[in-house]
N, C-alpha and C positions, 0 to 999 in steps of 0.2 A: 504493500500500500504506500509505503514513503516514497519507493522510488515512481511508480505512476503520480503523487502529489508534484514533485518533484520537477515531472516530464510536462506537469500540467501548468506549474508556475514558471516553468523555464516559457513555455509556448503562451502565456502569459503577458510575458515580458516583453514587450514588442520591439524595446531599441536593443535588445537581449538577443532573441528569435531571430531579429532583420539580420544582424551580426553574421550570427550564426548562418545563414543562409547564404547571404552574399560570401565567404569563404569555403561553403561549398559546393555554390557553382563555380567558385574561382579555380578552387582545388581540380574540378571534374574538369574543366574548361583546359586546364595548364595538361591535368593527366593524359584527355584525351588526345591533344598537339601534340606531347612526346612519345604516344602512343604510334599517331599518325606520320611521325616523324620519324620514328626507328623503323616500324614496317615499308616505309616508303624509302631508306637507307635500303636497307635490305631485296627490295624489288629492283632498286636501282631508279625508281619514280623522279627523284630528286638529281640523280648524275647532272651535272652541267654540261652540254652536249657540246659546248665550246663551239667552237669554229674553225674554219679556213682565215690563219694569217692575212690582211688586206694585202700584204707585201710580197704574198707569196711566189707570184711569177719573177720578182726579180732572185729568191731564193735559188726557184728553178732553173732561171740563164747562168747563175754565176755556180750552179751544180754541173751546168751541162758546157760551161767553158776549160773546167779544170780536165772534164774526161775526154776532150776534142784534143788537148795539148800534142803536141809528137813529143815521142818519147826522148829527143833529141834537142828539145827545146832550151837554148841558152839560159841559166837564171840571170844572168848579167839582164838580159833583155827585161825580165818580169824585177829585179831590182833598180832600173830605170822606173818603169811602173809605176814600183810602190814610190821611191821618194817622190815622184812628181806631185803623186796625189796627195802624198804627204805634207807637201810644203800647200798645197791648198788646205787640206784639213787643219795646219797649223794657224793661217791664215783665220779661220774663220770659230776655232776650237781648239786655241793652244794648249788648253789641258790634254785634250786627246789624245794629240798629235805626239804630246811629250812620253804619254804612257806608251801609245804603241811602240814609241821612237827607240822605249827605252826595253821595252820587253823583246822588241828584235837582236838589238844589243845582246840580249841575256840568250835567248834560245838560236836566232841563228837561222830559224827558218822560214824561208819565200815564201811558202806556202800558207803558212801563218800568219805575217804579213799581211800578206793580200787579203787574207780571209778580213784580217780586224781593220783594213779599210773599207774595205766590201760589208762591213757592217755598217762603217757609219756612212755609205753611200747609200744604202739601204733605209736607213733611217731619215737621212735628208733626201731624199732623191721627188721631192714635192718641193725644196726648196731651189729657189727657178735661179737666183744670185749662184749657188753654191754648183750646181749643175753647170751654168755656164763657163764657170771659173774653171771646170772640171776641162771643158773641151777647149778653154785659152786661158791658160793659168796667167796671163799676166793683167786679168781681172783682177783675181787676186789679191794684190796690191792696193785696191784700193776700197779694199773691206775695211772696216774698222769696227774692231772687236770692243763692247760693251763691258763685258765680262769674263777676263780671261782665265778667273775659276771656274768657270760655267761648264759642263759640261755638254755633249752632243742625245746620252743617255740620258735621260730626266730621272731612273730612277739614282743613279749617282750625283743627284744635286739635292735628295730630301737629305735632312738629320739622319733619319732611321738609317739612311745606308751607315755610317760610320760608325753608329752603334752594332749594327749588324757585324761588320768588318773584322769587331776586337770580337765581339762572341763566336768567330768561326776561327778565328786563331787561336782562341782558347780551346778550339777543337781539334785542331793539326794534327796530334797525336790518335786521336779516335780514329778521323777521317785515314790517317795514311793507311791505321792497322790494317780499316777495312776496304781499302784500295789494295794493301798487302794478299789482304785471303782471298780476292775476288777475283786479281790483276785483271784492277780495275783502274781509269783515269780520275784520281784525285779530282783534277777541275770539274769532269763530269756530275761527280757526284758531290760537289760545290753547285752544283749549276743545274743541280733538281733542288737542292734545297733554295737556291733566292727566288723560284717562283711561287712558292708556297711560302715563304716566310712573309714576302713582298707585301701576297696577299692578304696574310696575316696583318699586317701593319696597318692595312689602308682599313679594313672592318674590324679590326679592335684596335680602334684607339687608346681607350682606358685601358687594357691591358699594358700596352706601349707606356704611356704613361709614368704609371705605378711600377709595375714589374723590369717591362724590357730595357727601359732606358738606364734606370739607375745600377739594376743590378749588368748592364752587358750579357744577357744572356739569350737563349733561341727561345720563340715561342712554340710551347708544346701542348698540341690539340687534343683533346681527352674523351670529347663527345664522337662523332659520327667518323671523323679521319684523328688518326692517331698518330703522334709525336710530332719532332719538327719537320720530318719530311712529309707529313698527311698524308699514310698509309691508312688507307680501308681495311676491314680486319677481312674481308672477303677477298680482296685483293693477296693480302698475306698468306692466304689459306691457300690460294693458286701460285703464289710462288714458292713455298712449302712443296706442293704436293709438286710442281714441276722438278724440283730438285732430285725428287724420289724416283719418278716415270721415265724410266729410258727410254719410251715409246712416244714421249712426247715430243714437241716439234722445241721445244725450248729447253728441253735437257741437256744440260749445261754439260755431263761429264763425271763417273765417278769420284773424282778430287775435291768434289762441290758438296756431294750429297748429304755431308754431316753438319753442315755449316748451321744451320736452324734448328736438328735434334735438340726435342724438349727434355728437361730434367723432369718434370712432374707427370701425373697423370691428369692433372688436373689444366688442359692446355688450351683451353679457351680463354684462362684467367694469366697463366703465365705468358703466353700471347700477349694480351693485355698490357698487361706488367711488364713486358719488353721494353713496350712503342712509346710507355707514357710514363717511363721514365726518366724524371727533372733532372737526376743528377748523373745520368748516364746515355748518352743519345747512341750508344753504340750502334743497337740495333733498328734504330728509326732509319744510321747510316747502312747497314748492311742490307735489310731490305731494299731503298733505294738501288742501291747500288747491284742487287740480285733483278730485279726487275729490269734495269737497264742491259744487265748481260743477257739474261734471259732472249730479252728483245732483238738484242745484235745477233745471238745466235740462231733464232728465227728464221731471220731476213738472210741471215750467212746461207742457212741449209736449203733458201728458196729461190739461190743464187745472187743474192743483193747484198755488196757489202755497205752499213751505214754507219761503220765504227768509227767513221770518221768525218760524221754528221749531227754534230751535237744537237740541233737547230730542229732534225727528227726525231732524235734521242729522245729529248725533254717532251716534246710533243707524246710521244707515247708514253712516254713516262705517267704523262699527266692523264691522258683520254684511257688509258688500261689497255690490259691482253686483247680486251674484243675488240678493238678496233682496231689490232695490232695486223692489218692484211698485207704482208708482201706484193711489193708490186716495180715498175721502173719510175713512176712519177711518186712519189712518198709525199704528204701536203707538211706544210708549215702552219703551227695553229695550237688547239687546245682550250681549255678554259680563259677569259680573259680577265686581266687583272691591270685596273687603274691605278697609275699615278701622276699625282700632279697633275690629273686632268688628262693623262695621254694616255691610250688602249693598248697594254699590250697583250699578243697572247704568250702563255706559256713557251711555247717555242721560239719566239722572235726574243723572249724575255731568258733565255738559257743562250741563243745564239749570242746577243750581245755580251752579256757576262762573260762568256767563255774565250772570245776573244778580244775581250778590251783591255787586258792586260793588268785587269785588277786583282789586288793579292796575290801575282806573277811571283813577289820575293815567298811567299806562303807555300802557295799549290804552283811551281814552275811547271811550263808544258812539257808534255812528253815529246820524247822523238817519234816523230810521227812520217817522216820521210828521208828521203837521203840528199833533197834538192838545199844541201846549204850553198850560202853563196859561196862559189869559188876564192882560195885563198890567194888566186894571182889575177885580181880584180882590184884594180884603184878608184873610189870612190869620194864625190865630192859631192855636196851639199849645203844650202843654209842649214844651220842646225836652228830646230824649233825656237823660240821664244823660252826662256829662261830655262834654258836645257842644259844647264850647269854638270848636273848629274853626269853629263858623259864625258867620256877619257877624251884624251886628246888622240890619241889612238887605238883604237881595239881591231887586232887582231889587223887587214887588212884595211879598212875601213879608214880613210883619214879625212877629217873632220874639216872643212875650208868653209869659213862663212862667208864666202864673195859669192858665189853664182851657184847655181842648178843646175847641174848636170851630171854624167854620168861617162866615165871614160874606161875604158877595156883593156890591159894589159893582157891580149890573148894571149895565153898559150897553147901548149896541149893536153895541160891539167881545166882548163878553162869548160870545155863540155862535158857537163854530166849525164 
């Protein structure tokens, strides 16, 4: 009887009752969204279907100019090239122009080179000044730079990047190990995390805030994608089980297949407890980095090599296995992620990274070809705008701030 009185003066109580009600249709309201939200994770309802890169046919020409080369192709010629273009780049984005200037310096290769100009031609190639300059560089000259820290990338002109910068050098060590058991490209797997991180940044703000800025550290996603590289726990479960299937088309290779063995039985939650661990990103990087291999082995065994396409890389990285279809035109693209007002997708946002030559002294590039510039080639150039940084001579390379150009001391060591 007390507690029926009880229920009666509770229902009673009207500012009591109202209370009570409106928090549980609050409650039922909130339940039913996460309800709707994990099943619809799950169906994949919610995947971001992302897109085709706006930029992508200029992706495709400067894919399909590399494999036209003859195999006989002077680099003295393609190191004319790049300084050209470089002394325009510097012209218009002397931060740029100083980084690429200085990361050829350090690696050496044409190839690369080219590519990390071919980024920011790509990036400007709407701007109608910088394009003209391109085909009469003695436009050039009468640019005048605004902003000579500014960069060409916008996402290397927010705050967030430089906080981002010290929390992946705090990583160097994690990142190499799992570059070590993967042999894998360190940059690569730098360059699945800034599109997700990026993204991070621009829709949690207050996290940014509070957490990422003061502490320097990655943001690690706990709800629907997991750690700082946003692994799906579905997605995880397909790169598990590829590990294991020799029958698969992304089975990587006996030397692989222990890499992810669970210690518990309990492996949904240890799973879990991998990806969304704060103080340990190990496995948010190995993931990453298994998925990216996965992918290149794929495309290897359906006769396409794209291990040397970061630009598709990241794009599959980010769209998953099912979209992952071997073909000869591969698109550029992925989910997209704003900043500062500018669109990128996932894959145009891992191209640029990869070759702009940031955190170059960190994650240096791999050898990735054999096309260095010949060592009996005399080279002349303006050197960038406050380009202190470089020697007075490296290796061949001698350094003359009068003029532009490019002179050949052939030999017979000269053609590679």
């Amino acid at each position: 009887m007390k507690i029926k009185q009880l229920i009666t003066d509770f229902k009673n109580n009207k500012k009591l009752f109202l209370t009570y009600q409106v928090l549980l249709y609050a409650f039922a309201v909130y339940g039913f969204m996460l309800t709707a939200a994990f099943v619809g994770v799950k169906l994949h309802i919610f995947d971001d279907p992302g897109g085709v890169d706006r930029n992508d046919r200029y992706f495709q020409i400067d894919k399909n100019a590399v494999i036209q080369k003859d195999s006989m192709y002077m680099p003295i010629a393609e190191a004319t090239e790049f300084m050209n273009a470089l002394n325009v780049i510097n012209a218009f984005y002397p931060r740029d122009a100083r980084q690429i200037y200085y990361s050829y310096l350090k690696h050496g290769d044409i190839d690369i080179a080219l590519k990390a100009v071919e980024a920011v031609k790509i990036r400007l190639v709407d701007h109608a000044e910088f394009q003209a300059a391109l085909k009469n560089p003695l436009l050039a000259k009468n640019h005048k730079v605004e902003n000579i820290d500014a960069s060409v990338f916008e996402w290397m002109n927010i705050e967030e990047w430089a906080y981002f910068k010290e929390a992946v050098i705090k990583n160097k060590s994690i990142i190499d190990s799992v570059a070590k058991v993967t042999d894998m490209d360190h940059r690569l797997i730098v360059a699945a995390l800034v599109g997700e991180q990026m993204r991070l940044f621009n829709s949690n703000r207050e996290m940014y805030k509070k957490v990422i800025r003061p502490l320097k550290i990655l943001s690690v996603e706990s709800k629907f994608s997991l750690g700082v590289t946003g692994i799906k726990d579905f997605t995880a479960m397909k790169v598990e089980k590829h590990l294991k299937d020799t029958s698969s088309e992304f089975y990587l290779g006996k030397k692989y297949e222990h890499l992810l063995d669970f210690k518990t039985q309990d492996i949904e939650k240890e799973r879990y407890d991998r990806l969304v661990d704060y103080r340990n990103y190990y496995y948010s990087f190995l993931y990453a980095a298994l998925i990216i291999k996965q992918e290149i082995v794929q495309w290897k065994k359906a006769g396409y090599d794209i291990s040397n396409r970061p630009e598709i890389l990241i794009t599959l990285f980010n769209v998953g296995f099912e979209q992952s279809k071997p073909g000869p035109n591969p698109r550029v693209g992925g989910s997209r992620v704003e900043v500062n007002g500018v669109r990128y997708s996932f894959g145009s946002l891992g191209y640029e990274f990869y070759y702009s030559g940031e955190l170059v002294d960190v994650f240096p590039y791999m050898k990735r070809s054999n096309r260095i510039a010949p060592v009996n080639v005399l080279v002349t150039h303006s050197q960038p705008k406050q380009g202190g940084f470089a020697p007075k001579v490296v290796d061949s390379l001698l350094l003359d701030s009068a003029v532009t150009n490019v002179k050949a001391i052939q030999t017979r060591d000269s053609v590679q």
